[in-house]
N, C-alpha and C positions, 0 to 999 in steps of 0.2 A: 504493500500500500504506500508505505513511504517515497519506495524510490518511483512509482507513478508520476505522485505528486510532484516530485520534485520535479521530472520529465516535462510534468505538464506548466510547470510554471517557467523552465528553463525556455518552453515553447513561447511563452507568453510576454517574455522580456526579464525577467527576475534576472539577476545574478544567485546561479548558486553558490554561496564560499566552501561552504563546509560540506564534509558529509564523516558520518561515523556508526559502527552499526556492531552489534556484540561479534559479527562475523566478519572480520576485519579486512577480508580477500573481496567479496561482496562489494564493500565500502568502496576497495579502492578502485574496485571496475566501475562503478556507479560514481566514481570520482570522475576517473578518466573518460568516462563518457559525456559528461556532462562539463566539463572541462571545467569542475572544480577540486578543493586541494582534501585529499584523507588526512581526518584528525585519526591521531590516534587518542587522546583524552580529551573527556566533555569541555574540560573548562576550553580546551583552545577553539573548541564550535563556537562557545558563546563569545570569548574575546573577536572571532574575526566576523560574525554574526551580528545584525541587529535583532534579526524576528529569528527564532530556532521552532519548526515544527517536531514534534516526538510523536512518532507511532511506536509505541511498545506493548508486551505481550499482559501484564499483569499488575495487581498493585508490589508484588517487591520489587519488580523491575523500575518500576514509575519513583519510586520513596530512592533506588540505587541510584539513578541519572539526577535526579536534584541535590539529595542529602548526602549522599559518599562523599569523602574525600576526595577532593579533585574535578567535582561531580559540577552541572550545568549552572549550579549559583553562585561559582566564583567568574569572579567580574561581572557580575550582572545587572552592573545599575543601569537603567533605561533599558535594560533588554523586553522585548513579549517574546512569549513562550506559548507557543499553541498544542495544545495536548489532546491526541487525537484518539489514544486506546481507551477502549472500555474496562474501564475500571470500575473500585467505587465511588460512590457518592463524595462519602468521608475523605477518599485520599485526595481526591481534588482540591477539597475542600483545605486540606493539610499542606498541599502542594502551593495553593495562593499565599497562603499563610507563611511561609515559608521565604517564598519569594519576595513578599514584600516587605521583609526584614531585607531585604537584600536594594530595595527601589525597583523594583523590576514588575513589571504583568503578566499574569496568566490568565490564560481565555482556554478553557474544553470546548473542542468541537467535535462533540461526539460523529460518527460516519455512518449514515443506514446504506451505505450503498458497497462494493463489490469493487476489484481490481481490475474490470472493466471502468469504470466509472472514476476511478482518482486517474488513470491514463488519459480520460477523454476532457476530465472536468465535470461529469454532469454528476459529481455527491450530493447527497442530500446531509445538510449537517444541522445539527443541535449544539449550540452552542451557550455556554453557562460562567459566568464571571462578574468581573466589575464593566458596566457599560462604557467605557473609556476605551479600556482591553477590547472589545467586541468592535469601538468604530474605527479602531485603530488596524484591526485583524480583517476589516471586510474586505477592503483592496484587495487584500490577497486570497481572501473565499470567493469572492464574486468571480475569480479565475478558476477555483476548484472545483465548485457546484453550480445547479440549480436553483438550490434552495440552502439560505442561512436562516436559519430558526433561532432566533435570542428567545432561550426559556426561560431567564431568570440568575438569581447569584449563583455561584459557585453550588457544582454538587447537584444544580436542580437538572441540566443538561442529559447528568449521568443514570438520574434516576430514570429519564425520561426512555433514555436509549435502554437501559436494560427491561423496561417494559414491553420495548419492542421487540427487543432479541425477546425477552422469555415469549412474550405471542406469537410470534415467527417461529420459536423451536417447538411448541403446540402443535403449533398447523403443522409442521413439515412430519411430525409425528402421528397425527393423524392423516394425514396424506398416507401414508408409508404403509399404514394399517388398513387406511382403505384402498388404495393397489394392492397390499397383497390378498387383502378376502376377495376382490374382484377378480384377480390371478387364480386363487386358490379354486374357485368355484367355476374357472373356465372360462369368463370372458374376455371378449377382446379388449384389450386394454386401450384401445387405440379411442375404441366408440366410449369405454367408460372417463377419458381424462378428456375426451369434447364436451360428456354430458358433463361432468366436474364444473366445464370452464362455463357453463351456460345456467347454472343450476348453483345454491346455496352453498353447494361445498369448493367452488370456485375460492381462488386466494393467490395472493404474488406468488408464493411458493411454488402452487401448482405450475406457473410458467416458467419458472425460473430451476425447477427441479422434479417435476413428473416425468418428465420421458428421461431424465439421469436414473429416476429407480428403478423403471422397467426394464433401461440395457446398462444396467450395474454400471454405469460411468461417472463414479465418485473423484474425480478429479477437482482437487485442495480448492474453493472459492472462498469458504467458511467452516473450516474445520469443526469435528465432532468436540477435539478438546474444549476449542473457543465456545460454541455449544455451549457444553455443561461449565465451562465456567459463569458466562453470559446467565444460565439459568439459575446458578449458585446466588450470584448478586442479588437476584430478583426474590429468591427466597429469603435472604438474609433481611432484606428489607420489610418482605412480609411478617416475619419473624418478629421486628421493632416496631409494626403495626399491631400484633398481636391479630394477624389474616391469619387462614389455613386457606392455603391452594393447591388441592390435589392433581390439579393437571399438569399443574407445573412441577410439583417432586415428582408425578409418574415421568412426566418427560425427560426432569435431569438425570434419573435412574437411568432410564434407556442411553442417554450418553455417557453418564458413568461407564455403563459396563461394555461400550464402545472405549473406551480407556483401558479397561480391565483386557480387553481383549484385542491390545494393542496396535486397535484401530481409528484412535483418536486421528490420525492424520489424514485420513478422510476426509471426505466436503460432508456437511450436514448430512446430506441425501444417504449418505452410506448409512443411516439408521434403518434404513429400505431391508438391509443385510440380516436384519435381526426380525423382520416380521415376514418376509416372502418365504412361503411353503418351500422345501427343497434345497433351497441357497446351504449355504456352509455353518451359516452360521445362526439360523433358523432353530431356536428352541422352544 
């Protein structure tokens, strides 16, 4: 997703300085290509940087590139920081806090959109901070996306996106269950995912992953791991509402054990794997 972006703003006129990535060979071809210089530590991103975007995978990841030593808050005064992984709420929220001990902004723009889309520009983002951060960030969203969504301070952005992802890993869950009893019972699949698209159980998903579970083509868009972390957040927060939602533990169970069975690195769709009659992995 990062190096998309980067691609796509390198398109759009940016300079890019920096680039840095826990995979340091990555980096430097995405350096070279973009005819910018490989950091090897965060702080030299942020000194040759004014705006530094961060896609990473998790909240330690997120707490390691600000709070470590060496890490993207030194020299940081006047910098923005656009933070684009889903994480949670709280580390966000930990994250501005943080920085502005340092004189610096953070702005979350949460991403609903796919590695198609940061390549093209057309993201859809959620974006959450101080409003300063946000109009000072849009220049360079209005080149990433379709749509920038200001949801509010810090933290409210993240809430908003892991709402989505958990209802997105729902459907693609129920998707997956209803291709396989369609399968299992013998129909055509072809006439049961037109009736889907036409009928109540229609959904992005379906367009964007129904013919991947019929010809098992789980190739990585949105991993089963991201999945069940994505669904994790969403429970946690139920959790601090004092909610019970059983579609969503039944759903990150099913990615769990997508992990457990060391197939987290799969796209979403590969949960297909675990309900079609026959398959391997079918119990």
């Amino acid at each position: 997703m990062g190096a998309n972006m980067a691609r796509r703003l390198k398109e759009c006129g940016y300079e890019i300085s920096s680039v840095h990535d826990i995979n340091p060979q990555a980096a430097k071809d995405l350096a070279s290509e973009l005819g910018a210089t490989y950091r090897d530590t965060l702080s030299m991103v942020t000194k040759h940087s004014d705006v530094v975007i961060t896609v990473v995978t998790d909240d330690k990841a997120m707490k390691h590139i600000f709070h470590d030593t060496g890490g993207l808050l030194v020299r940081a005064q006047g910098r923005l920081f656009i933070n684009c992984a889903t994480i949670s709420p709280a580390t966000h929220v930990k994250i501005e806090q943080w920085a502005e001990k340092h004189d610096a902004l953070t702005l979350e723009a949460c991403m609903a959109s796919s590695i198609t889309q940061a390549r093209q520009g057309t993201l859809y983002l959620m974006c959450g901070g101080k409003p300063d951060a946000f109009e000072r960030a849009r220049p360079i969203l209005d080149h990433l996306s379709v749509t920038n969504r200001y949801i509010g301070p810090a933290g409210s952005a993240a809430k908003v996106k892991a709402l989505v992802n958990m209802v997105m890993n729902i459907n693609t869950a129920g998707l997956a269950e209803g291709l396989g009893l369609a399968d299992a019972m013998g129909l055509d699949l072809d006439v049961v995912r037109e009736v889907f698209s036409q009928t109540g159980a229609n959904s992005r998903v379906l367009e964007t992953d129904g013919e991947d579970m019929v010809i098992k083509d789980h190739e990585c868009y949105f991993s089963a791991d991201h999945a069940a972390k994505d669904s994790g957040i969403a429970l946690k927060l139920a959790k601090i509402e004092g909610l019970n939602l059983p579609l969503a533990k039944a759903t990150f169970k099913q990615y769990e054990k997508m992990k457990e069975l060391s197939l987290g690195h799969l796209d979403k769709s590969g949960i297909a794997e675990l309900t079609f009659k026959g398959r391997t992995l079918h119990s």
